[in-house]
N, C-alpha and C positions, 0 to 999 in steps of 0.2 A: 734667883738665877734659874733658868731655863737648864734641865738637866738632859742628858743624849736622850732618851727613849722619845722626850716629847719633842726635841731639837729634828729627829728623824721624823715621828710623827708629820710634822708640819711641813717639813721638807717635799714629802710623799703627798700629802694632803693641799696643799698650796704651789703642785709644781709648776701652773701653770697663769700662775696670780703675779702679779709684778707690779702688783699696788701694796702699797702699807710700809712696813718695816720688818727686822728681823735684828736682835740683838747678837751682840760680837758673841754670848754664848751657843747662839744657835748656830752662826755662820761655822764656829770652829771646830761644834761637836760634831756636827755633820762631814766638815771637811775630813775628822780625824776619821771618821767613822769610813768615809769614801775612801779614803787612805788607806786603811785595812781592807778596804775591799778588793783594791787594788791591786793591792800585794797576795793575795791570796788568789787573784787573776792571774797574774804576769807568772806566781808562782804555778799553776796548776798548768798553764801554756806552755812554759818549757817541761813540766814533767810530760806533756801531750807528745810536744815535739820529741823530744830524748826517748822515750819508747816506742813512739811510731816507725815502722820499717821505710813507708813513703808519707814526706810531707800532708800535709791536707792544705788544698791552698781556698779552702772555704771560710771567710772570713765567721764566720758561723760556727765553726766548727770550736773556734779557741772564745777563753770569757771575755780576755781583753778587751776585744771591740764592741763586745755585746755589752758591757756594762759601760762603756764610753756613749753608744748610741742612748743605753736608757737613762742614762744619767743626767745627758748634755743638757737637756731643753733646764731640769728640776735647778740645777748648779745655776745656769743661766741667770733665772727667776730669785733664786735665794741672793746671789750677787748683787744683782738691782735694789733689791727690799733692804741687803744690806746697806749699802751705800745711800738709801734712805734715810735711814736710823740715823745715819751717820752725818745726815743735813746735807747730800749731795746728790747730782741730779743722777739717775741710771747710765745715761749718756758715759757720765766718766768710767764703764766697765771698757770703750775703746779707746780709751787711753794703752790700755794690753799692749795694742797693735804698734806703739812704739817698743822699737828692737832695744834691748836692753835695760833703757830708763822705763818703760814702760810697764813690765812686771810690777817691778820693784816697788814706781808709784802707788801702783795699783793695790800693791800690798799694803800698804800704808794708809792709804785712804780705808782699807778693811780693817785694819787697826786702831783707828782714830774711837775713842767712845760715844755712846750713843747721846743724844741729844735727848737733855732731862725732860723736855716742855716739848708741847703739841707743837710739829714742824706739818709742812703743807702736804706733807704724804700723810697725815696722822698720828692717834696718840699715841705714845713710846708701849713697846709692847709690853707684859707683862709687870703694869701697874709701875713701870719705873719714872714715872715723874707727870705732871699733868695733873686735871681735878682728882682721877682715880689714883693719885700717889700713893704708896703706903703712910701712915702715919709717921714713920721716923724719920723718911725721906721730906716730908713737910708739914706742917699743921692740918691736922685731920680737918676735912672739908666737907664729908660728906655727900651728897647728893646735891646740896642746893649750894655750892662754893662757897658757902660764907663759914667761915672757923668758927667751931664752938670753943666753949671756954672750958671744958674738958682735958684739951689737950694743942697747944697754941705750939707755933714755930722756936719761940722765945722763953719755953719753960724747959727746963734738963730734960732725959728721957728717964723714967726711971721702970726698971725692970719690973717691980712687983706688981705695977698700974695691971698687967696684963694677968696675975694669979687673981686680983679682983673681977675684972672679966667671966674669969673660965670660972668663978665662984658663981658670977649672975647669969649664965650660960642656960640653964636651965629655969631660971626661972621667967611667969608669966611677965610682959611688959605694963607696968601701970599707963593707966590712962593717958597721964599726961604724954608719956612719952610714946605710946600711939599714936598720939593729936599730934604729936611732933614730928612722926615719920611721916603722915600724913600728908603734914603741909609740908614737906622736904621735897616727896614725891609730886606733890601737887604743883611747886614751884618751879620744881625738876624737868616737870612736863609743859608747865606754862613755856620755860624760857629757853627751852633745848627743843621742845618738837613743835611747839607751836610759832615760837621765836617771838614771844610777846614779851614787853620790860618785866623784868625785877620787883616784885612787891614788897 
């Protein structure tokens, strides 16, 4: 799961991208994160107003508006990418503009979970499903889609698998299993950038 630092990260760094996806934990840590920021605007706006002798009627002057204009475009762009994730087209963020049921939809449709498998916007973001799945989520696949016999969709999961791991973590790879990334990568590259069959 995508935690706030990197949820804002990307927020800020893709404000202006409206291709891809964005999972429900990025849409919400961001949201929550705007939400405080918010409140610390509207809050800092009336102390502005309650001490000032004469209003300032410079929209400029208070956070409020100033973090609504910087914000708008980024919100925008994370809504679409959400509703990606989510198997739906950008389009339904105007669904909004229906008065009452409209929100609400809309909320709804931001709540729905993200879609396990490659959808036509691309693959689910951080490895949640597709050839790069994590292993526990599916039969480790590696590079060249085909399951090794390692670790298959149909055996239990068992915890210690991974203390074996971090045992072999340091060590050199034998041959064999170089010839084997080798041809992972080599197939990897035949049939994803060259777009040649399957060997």
């Amino acid at each position: 799961m995508i935690g706030p630092h990197t949820a804002f990260e990307n927020y800020i760094f893709r404000a202006l991208n409206i291709t891809g996806r964005a999972t429900r934990a990025e849409f919400w840590w961001v949201q929550g994160i705007l939400l405080t920021l918010g409140t610390l605007a509207v809050g800092f706006d009336l102390y502005t107003i309650a001490t000032a002798d004469v209003p300032n009627f410079s929209i400029f002057a208070y956070m409020t508006p100033v973090l609504i204009i910087v914000t708008i475009v980024p919100t925008l762009t994370l809504t679409v990418r959400r509703l990606h994730d989510a198997g739906r087209s950008g389009m339904w963020y105007f669904v909004n503009s229906i008065p009452i049921v409209g929100p609400i939809w809309l909320f709804v449709l931001l709540c729905l979970p993200s879609e396990s498998e490659e959808n036509k916007w691309g693959q689910p973001p951080n490895g949640a499903g597709g050839p790069w799945a994590a292993p526990h989520a599916r039969g480790f696949e590696g590079l060249s889609g085909k399951a090794t016999e390692t670790a298959s969709a149909s055996k239990p999961h068992d915890a210690r698998q991974g203390y074996a791991t971090l045992l072999k973590l340091h060590q050199e790879p034998s041959a064999e299993e170089l010839e084997a990334q080798r041809a992972q990568i080599s197939d990897y590259y035949r049939t994803r950038v060259l777009g040649q069959a399957s060997s």
